[in-house]
C-alpha positions in Angstrom: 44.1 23.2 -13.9 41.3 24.5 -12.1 37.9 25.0 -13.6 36.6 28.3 -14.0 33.6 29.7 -12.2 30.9 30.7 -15.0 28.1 33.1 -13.8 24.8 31.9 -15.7 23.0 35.5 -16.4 19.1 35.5 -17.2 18.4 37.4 -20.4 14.9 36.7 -21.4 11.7 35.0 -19.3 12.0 32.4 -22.9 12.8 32.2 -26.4 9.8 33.6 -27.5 10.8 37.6 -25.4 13.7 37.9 -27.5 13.6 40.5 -29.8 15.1 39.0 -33.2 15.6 41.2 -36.0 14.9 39.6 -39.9 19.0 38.1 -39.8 18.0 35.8 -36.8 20.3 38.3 -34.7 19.5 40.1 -31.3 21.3 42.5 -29.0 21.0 41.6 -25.5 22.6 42.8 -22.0 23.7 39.9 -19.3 25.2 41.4 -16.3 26.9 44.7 -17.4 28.0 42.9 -20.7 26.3 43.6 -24.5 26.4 40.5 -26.4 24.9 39.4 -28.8 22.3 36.6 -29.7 22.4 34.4 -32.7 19.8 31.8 -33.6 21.0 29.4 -36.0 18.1 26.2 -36.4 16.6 25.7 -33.0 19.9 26.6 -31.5 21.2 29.9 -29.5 24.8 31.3 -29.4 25.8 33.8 -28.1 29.2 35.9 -28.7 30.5 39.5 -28.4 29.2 42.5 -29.2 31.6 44.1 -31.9 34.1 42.1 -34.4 37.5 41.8 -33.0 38.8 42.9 -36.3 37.5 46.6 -36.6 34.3 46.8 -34.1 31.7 46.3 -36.4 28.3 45.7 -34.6 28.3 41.7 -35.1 24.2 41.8 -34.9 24.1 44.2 -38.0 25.8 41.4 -39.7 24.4 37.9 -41.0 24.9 34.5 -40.5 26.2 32.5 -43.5 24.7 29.5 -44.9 27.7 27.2 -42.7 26.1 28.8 -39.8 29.1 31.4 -39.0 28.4 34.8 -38.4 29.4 37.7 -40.4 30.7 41.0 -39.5 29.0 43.5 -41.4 32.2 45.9 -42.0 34.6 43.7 -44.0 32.9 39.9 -44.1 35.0 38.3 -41.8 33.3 34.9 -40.5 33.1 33.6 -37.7 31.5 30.1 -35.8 29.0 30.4 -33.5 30.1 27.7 -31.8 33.3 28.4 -30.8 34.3 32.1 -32.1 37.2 30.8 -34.3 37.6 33.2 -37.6 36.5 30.9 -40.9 37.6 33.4 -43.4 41.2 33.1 -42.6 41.7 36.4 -41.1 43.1 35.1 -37.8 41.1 36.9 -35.7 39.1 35.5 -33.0 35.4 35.9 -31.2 34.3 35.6 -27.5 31.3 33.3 -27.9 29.8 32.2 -24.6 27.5 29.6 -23.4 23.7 29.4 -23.7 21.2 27.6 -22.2 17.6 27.6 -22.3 15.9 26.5 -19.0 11.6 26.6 -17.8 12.7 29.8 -16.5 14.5 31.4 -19.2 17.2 31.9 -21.3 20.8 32.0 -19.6 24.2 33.1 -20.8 27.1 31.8 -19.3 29.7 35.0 -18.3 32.9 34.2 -16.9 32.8 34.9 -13.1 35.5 38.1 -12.4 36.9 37.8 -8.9 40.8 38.5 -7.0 41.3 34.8 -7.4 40.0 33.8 -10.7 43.1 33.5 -13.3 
């Protein structure tokens, strides 16, 4: 199986640029992708923009107390970590990577070419 290539996207100069609103959530652009930002502890996560379910905005939701975040439209929960759906709905969200580096904050996108599959 071959690896696949991940594009590491600067979003912010460091933690601190980030605009956060009050639910510890941000909208951000890497590359011509909206994501967004979740900061759960002294982690980052990052995942897509609307719930897979109905499109709700996923950073006009909240994260719960297990550290999954909520869609705002109907509650269904996901983890940060890893996108699966904790409420039992089934459904599923893109997370991607994040790291934090002395020159910024990264997201890892998934690197779109003729060969990648």
């Amino acid at each position: 199986m071959l690896d696949k290539k991940i594009d590491w996207i600067k979003v912010a100069e460091s933690e601190a640029e980030i605009s956060w609103q009050p639910n510890h959530l941000s909208v951000i652009t890497a590359g011509s992708k909206t994501i967004t930002l979740a900061k759960q502890g002294d982690q980052l996560f990052a995942c897509a923009h609307k719930c897979p379910h109905a499109g709700g905005i996923m950073a006009n939701g909240s994260i719960d107390a297990l550290g999954n975040v909520v869609c705002p439209l109907h509650r269904y929960k996901f983890s940060l970590q890893n996108g699966r759906n904790t409420s039992g709905e089934g459904y599923y969200l893109k997370t991607y990577p994040v790291k934090i580096e002395v020159d910024g904050v990264f997201v890892g996108i998934p690197a779109t070419s003729f060969f990648n599959f």
